[in-house]
PLY file of the C-alpha trace (Angstrom):
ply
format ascii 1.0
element vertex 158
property float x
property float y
property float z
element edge 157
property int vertex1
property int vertex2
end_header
-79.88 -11.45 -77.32
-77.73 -14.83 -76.82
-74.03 -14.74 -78.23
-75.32 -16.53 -81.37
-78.17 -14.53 -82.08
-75.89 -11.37 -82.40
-73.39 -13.48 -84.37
-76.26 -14.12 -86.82
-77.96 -10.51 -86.53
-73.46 -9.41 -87.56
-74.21 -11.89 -90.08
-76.79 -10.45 -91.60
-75.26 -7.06 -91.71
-72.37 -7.86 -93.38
-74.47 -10.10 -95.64
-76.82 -6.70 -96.85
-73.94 -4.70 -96.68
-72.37 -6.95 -99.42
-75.89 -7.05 -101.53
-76.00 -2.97 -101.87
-77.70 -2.62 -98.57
-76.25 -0.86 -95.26
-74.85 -3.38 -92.62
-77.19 -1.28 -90.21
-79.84 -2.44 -92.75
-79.07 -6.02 -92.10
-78.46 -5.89 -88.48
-82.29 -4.59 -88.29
-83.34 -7.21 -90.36
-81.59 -9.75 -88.75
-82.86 -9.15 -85.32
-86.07 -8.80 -86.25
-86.32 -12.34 -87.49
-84.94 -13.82 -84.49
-86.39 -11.43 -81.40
-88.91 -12.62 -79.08
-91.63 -11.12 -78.96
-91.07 -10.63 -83.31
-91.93 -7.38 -83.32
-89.95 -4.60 -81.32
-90.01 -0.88 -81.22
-87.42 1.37 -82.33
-85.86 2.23 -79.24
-85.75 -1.59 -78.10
-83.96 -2.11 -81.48
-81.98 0.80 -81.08
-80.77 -0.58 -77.77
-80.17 -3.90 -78.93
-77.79 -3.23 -81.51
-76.11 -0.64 -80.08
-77.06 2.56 -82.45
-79.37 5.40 -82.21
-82.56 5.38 -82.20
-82.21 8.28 -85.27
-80.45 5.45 -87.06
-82.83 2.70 -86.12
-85.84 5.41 -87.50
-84.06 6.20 -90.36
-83.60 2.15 -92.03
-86.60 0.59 -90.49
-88.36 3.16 -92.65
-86.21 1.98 -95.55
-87.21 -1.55 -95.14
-90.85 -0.28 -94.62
-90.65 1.54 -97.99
-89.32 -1.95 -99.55
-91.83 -4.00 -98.26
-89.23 -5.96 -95.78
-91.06 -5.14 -92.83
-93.78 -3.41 -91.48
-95.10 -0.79 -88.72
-97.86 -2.00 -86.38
-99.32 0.33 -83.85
-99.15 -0.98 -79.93
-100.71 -0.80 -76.82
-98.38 1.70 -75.65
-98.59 4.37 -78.21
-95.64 3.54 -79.87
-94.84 1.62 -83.32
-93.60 -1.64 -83.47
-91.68 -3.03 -86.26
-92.07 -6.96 -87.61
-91.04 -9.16 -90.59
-93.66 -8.57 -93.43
-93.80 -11.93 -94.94
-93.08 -12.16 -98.72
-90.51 -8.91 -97.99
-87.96 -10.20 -100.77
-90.27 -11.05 -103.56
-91.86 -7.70 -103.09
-87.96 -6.48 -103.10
-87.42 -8.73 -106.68
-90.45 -7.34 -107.69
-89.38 -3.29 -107.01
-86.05 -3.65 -108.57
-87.68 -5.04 -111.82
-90.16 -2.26 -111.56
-86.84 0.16 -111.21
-85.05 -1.13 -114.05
-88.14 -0.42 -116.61
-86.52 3.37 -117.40
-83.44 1.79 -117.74
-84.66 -0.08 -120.95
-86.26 3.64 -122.03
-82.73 5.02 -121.68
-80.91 2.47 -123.77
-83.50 2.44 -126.54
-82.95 6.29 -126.59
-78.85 5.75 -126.70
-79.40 3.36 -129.70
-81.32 6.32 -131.32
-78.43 8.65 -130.50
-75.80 6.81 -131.16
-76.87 5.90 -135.14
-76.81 2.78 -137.24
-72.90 3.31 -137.61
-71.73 2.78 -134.30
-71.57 -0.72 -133.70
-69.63 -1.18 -130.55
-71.53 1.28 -129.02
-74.98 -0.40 -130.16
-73.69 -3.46 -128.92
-72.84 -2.54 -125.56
-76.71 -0.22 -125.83
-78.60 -3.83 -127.02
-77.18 -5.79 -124.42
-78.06 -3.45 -121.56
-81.72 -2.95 -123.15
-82.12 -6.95 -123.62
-80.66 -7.52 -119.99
-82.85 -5.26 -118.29
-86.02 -6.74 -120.78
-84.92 -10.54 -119.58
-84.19 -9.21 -115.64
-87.94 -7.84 -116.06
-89.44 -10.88 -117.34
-87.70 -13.34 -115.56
-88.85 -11.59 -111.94
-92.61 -11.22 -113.28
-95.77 -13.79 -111.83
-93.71 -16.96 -113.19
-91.11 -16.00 -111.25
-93.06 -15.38 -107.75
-95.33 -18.53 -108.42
-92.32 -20.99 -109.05
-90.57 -19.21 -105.49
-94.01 -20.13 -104.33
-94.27 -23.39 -105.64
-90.61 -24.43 -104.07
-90.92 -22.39 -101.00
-94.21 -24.49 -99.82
-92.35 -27.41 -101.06
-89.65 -26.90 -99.00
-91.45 -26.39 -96.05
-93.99 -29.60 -96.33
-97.19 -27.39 -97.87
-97.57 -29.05 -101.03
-97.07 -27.18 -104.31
0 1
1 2
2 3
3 4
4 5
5 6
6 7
7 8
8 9
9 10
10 11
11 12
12 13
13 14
14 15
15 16
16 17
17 18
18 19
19 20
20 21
21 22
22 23
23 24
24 25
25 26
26 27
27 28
28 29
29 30
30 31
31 32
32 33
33 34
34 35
35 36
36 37
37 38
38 39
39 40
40 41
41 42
42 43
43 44
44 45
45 46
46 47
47 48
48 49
49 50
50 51
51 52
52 53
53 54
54 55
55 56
56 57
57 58
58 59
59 60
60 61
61 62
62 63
63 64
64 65
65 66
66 67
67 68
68 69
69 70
70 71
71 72
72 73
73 74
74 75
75 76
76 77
77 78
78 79
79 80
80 81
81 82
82 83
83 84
84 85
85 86
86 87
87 88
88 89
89 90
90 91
91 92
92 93
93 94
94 95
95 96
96 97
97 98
98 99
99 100
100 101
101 102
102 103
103 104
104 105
105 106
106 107
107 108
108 109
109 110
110 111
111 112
112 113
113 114
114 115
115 116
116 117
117 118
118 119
119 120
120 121
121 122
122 123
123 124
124 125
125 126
126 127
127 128
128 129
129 130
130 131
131 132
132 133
133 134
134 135
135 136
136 137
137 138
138 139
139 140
140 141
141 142
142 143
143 144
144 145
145 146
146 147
147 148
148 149
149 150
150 151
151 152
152 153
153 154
154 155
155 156
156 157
């Protein structure tokens, strides 16, 4: 890995580390978008960044269960690990999913709380009209306008 590539795979740590992730999380990440050959296997990652192989395992299936990357099988009867394309609209898309029984919960506050609480109701609306707008904001429109700018971006039309 060149000086800069680790600086950007650091980078990347830091960067997930900040967003609620582990800075192992983005390291992983982060080197799997710049290695060469894309995909690697766990102990080549493990070696690359310096931590276990235990570690490495541990994340990668993380990111697999998020839809950030992906297991292949190889030639040489281990698993390799790539970049699943789309990985952060599928993450957008999971955390609105998550934030569905959040809504449940606040609608079930303003039922315990009663019609005579009204800072409390407040404070239960706003979460339950939060979570409603987070959910409907990150729904098809949302992916197809990403879409729509993302091939724009890159020269594809849209």
């Amino acid at each position: 890995m060149s000086p800069d590539e680790a600086d950007f795979v650091d980078r990347m740590g830091l960067w997930l580390e900040m967003a609620g992730g582990t800075r192992t999380m983005g390291r992983i990440y982060g080197r799997l978008m710049v290695c060469d050959p894309p995909h690697q296997s766990l102990a080549q990652l493990a070696e690359a960044l310096g931590v276990s192989k235990a570690s490495v395992s541990t994340v990668a299936r993380q990111l697999q269960e998020v839809g950030m990357i992906e297991r292949r099988p190889s030639s040489e009867r281990r698993h390799e690990y790539r970049i699943t394309a789309g990985g952060f609209t599928r993450v957008l898309q999971l955390q609105a999913a998550r934030m569905q029984p959040g809504i449940a919960a606040a609608e079930f506050g303003l039922s315990a709380v009663g019609a005579d609480r009204s800072v409390q109701r407040e404070h239960l609306e706003e979460l339950r009209d939060f979570l409603e707008f987070c959910i409907r904001d990150f729904g098809a429109d949302f992916v197809s306008r990403w879409e729509s700018f993302r091939d724009g971006r890159r020269g594809n039309g849209g």
